[in-house]
N, C-alpha and C positions, 0 to 999 in steps of 0.2 A: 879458147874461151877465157873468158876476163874473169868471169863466176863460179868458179869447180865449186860444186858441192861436196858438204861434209859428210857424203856416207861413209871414207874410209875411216871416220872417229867415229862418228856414231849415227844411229839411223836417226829420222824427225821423230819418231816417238819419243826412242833412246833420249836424244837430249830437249824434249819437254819434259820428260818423267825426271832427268836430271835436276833440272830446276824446280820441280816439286817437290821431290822429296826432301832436296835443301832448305825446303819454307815448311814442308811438312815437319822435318825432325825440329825445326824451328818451335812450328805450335803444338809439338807433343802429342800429333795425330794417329790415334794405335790401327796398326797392321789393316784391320776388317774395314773398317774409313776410307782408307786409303784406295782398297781396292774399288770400292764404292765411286768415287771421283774421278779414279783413272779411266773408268769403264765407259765407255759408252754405251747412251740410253738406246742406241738407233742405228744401224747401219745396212744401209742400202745400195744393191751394188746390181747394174741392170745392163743387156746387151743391146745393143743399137745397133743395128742392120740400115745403112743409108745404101742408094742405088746413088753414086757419081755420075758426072755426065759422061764421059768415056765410057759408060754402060755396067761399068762394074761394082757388083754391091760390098759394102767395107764393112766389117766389124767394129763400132766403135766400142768402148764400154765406160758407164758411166756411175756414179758414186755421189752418195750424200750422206754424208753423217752427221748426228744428231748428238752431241756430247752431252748435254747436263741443260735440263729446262727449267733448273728451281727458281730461278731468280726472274722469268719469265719466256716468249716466245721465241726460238731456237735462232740463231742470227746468225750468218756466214757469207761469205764469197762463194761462186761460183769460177773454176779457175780451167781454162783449157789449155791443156799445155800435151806434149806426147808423152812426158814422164810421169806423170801422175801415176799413184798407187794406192791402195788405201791405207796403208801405213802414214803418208804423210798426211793424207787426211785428219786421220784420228789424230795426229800432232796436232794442226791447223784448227781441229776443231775444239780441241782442250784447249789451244790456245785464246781461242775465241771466248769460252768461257769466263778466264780470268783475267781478260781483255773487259769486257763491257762491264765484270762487277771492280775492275779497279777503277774506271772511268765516273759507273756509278748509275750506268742507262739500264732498264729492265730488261735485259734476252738473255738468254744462255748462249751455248756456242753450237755453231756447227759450221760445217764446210763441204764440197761439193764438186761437180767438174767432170771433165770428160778426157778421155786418152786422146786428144788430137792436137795437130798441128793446125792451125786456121790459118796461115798465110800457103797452106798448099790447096786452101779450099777456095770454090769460087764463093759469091756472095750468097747466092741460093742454096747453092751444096748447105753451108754452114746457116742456115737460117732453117732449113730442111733439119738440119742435124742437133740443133736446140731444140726445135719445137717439137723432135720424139723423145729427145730425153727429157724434157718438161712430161708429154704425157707419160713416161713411165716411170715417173716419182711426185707424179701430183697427189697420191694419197697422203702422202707426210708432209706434204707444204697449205699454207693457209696464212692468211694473214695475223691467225692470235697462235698459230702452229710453229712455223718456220716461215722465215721470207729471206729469201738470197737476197743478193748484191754482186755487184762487179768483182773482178780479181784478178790475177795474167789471162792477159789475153781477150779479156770479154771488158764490155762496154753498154754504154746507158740502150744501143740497140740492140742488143742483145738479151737483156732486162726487157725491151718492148717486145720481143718475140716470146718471152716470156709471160711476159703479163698478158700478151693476146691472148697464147696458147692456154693457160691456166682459164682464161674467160669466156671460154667457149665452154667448160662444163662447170661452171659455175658461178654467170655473170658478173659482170664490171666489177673489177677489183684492182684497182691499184696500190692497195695495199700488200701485198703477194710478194714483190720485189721493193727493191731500193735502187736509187742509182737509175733512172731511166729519165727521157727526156722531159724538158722542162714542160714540153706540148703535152705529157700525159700526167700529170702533176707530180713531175718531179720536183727537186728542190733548187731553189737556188743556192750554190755553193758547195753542190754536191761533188762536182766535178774536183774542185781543188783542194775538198776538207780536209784529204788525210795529210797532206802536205802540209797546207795552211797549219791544222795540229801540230806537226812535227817542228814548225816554226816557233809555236807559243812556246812550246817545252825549251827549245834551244832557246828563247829568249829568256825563261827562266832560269835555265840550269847555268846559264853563261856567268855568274858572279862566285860561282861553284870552283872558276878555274882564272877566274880573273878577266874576263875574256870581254872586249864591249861587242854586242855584236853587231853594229855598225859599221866595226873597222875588222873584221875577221874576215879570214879566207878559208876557200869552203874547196873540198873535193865530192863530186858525186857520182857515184857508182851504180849505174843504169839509170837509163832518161827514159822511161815509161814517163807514166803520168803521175805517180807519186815524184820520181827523181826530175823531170822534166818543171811539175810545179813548182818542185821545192826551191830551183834554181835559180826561177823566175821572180817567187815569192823573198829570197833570202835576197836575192840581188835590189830589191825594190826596199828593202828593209836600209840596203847602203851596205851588205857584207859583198866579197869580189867574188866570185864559182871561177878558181883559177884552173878545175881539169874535170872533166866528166866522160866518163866509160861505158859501154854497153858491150851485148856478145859483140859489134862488128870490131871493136878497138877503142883508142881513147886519143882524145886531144888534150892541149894543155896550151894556157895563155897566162902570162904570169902579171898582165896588168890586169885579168878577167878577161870573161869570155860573156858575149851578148848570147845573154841566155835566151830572150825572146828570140832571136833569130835564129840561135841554136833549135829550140823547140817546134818554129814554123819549119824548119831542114825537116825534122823527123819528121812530123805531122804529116811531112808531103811527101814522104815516100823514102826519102834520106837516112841516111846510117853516120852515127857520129865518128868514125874513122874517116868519113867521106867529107866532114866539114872543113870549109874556105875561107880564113879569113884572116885580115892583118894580123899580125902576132899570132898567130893561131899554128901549132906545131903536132906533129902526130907522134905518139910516143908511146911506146910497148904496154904491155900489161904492169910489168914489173915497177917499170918507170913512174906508171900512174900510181900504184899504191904506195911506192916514195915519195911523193909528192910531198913537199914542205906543206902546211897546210894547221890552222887552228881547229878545223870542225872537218871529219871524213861522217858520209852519209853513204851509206849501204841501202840504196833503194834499187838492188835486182832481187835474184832467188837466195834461199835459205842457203846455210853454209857459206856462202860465198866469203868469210872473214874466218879463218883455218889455226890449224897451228902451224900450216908450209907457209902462211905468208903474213900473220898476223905482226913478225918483227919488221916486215917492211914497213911496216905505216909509220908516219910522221907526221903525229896530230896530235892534239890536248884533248880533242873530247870525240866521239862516236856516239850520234845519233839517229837512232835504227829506222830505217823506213820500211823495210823489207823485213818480212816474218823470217824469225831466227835464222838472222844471218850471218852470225856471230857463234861459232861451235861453242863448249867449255873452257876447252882448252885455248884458242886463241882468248877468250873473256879474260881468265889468268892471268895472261903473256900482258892483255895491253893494260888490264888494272898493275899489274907489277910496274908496269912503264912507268904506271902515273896516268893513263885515260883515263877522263871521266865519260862511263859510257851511260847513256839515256836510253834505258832499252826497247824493245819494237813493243813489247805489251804496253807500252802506258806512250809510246812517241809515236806509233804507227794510228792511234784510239781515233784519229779526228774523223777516218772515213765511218764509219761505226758510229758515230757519236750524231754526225750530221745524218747518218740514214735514220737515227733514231729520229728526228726531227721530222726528216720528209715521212716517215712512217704515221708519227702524230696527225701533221698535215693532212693526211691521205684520211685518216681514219677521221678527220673533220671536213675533209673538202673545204679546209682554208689554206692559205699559201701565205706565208710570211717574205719579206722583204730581204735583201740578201745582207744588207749590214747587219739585221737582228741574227741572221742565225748565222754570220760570222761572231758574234756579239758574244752572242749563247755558248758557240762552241770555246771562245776564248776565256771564258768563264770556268766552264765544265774540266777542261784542260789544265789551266793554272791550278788550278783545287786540286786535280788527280796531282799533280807535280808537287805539292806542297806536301799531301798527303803522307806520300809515298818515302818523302824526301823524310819528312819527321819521323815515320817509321823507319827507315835507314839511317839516323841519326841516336837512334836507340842501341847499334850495337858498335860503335865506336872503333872495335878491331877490324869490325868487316860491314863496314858502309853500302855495301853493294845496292844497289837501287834494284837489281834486274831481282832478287833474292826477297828483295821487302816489297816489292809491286808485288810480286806471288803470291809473300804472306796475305797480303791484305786480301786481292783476290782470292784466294784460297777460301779465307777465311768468313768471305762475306758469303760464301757459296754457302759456306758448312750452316751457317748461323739460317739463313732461306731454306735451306733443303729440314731443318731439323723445327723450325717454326710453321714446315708443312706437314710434318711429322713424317716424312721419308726415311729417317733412322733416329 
């Protein structure tokens, strides 16, 4: 595997609670606060009984957590994967939190998902298997409640199973989810927002390190649809995507790699170990995260950037696509290097940021055009970046961006939750 995660340093609560109490002891937050913030308002945990087609009925079990609604309706991904737990939930959904108040969109956080693997399911099986775990956490979902969105593994169809299922006990609502087809008033530009985001921020953060990013080269670590966009997106920008990785393995091409042809491979069933193409070479795990390179992008699972491999990198800046993927302790190792890291709270925000929009839409039954809420979101983005950046400029010994995103989120929680009179 290209991505080990970082349970052996610490678990996904462990290190979000890490980085809050660093912004915490920051804004001088006493002990009872604190507990307050960490806790979640909601946690929902439900078994799923699906009958397969080989006749056998499967246990799944399935999870939504509700972290903090002060700032408004609860907002998260739905994520299916076989490792899920509700530890990394509660990470996922704290993070959520201080995700959407640094960005500056009204929801709070939460997060959600099912123990399964979907590429061992047929299409029914898994459409079968959404649409009971929809009914049995449709109490806490609503469109001014909570409304998912996509995340590993699930997609804008999976959203419409969604939003069917939720509209059968409580008519036509498309407001419920994010993220679902254009044909049921999805958004335009939903598909590549959080990518498209992670663009603006590296377009901004690039004079941070010197960097033009025209002429930069770029390593990416998982081709989903965050790392698959971002490739396509940076490459169109004029930077070269010289190596990109996923679970199967990695390639590497040192004049660049055609990212659109890369991305049509997967799209169609393909695995990036399995790509063919002039200059095009296969090369180990290890290999890939040496990779010479100005800009590495972490868009697989959490942990995946350690303290075992964090000295391999050779890059000037790390920017996160993938929810904390990036331990403490490798953060350490590559700011000591000299990285400048752009972290997944305020780099990963555009998917978030754009369903804030298709949500709007939804709730007007108006549809905006794709350059305006490419427009909006390049907006919204640059501000969280400058933001952030001016608060991490205030403490001069320790600049850490991921540290002062926190603060601020943190902070804009505290100030909504206490203006509601919650403490």
């Amino acid at each position: 595997m290209l991505q080990p995660t970082a349970k052996a340093e610490l678990s996904s609560f462990e290190l979000v609670r890490h980085y809050f109490d660093l912004a915490a002891d920051r804004l001088a937050l006493p002990d009872d606060l604190r507990e307050v913030l960490l806790t979640a308002y909601r946690e929902v945990q439900v078994a799923i009984p699906v009958r397969l087609s080989d006749g056998r009925i499967t246990t799944f079990h399935g999870y939504r957590v509700q972290h903090n609604g002060a700032r408004g309706p609860f907002k998260g991904g739905i994520r299916f994967h076989p490792q899920v737990d509700l530890d990394e939930f509660r990470a996922l959904a704290a993070l959520m939190t201080w995700k959407t108040a640094i960005v500056g969109v009204p929801f709070g956080g939460a997060k959600g998902g099912v123990d399964c693997d979907p590429s061992l399911l047929q299409p029914h099986e898994l459409e079968k298997l959404t649409r009971a775990f929809t009914q049995r956490i449709d109490k806490v979902l609503g469109p001014t409640r909570d409304i998912p969105a996509p995340d590993v593994n699930t997609n804008a169809q999976v959203m419409a199973w969604m939003m069917d299922e939720y509209g059968k006990g409580h008519g036509y609502t498309p407001g419920i989810v994010t993220g679902k087809p254009i044909a049921l008033e999805g958004s335009f530009g939903r598909e590549a927002a959080t990518a498209r985001g992670l663009v603006y921020l590296f377009r901004e953060a690039a004079p941070a390190v010197n960097l033009v990013p025209q002429e930069a080269t770029v390593a990416i670590q998982g081709y989903g649809n965050v790392g698959s966009w971002a490739g396509r997106l940076l490459s169109r920008l004029g930077a070269r995507v010289v190596a990109v990785a996923d679970e199967s393995g990695a390639v590497r091409a040192e004049r660049g790699l055609d990212t659109d042809a890369l991305a049509a491979h997967v799209r169609d069933g393909g695995r990036v170990a399995d790509y063919v193409a002039d200059g095009v070479e296969p090369v180990s795990g290890e290999e890939f995260l040496a990779t010479d390179c100005d800009v590495f992008v972490p868009a697989a699972l959490g942990g995946a950037i350690h303290a075992g491999n964090a000295d391999l990198l050779r890059c000037r800046m790390v920017v996160e696509g993938a929810n904390a993927p990036t331990t403490p302790q490798a953060d350490e190792l590559l700011r000591e290097k000299g990285v400048f890291i752009v972290p997944d709270v305020m780099a990963n925000a555009g998917g978030v940021v754009v369903s804030y929009f298709e949500w709007v839409q939804n709730l007007q039954h108006f549809r905006w055009d794709e350059r305006e809420v490419n427009d909006k979101l390049g907006t919204i983005m640059r501000r969280a970046y400058r933001e952030v950046a001016a608060r991490a400029a205030k403490r001069p010994g320790d600049g850490s961006l991921r540290v002062a995103a926190f603060e601020l989120g943190i902070e804009r929680v505290v100030e909504a939750a206490r203006l509601r009179g919650n403490f």
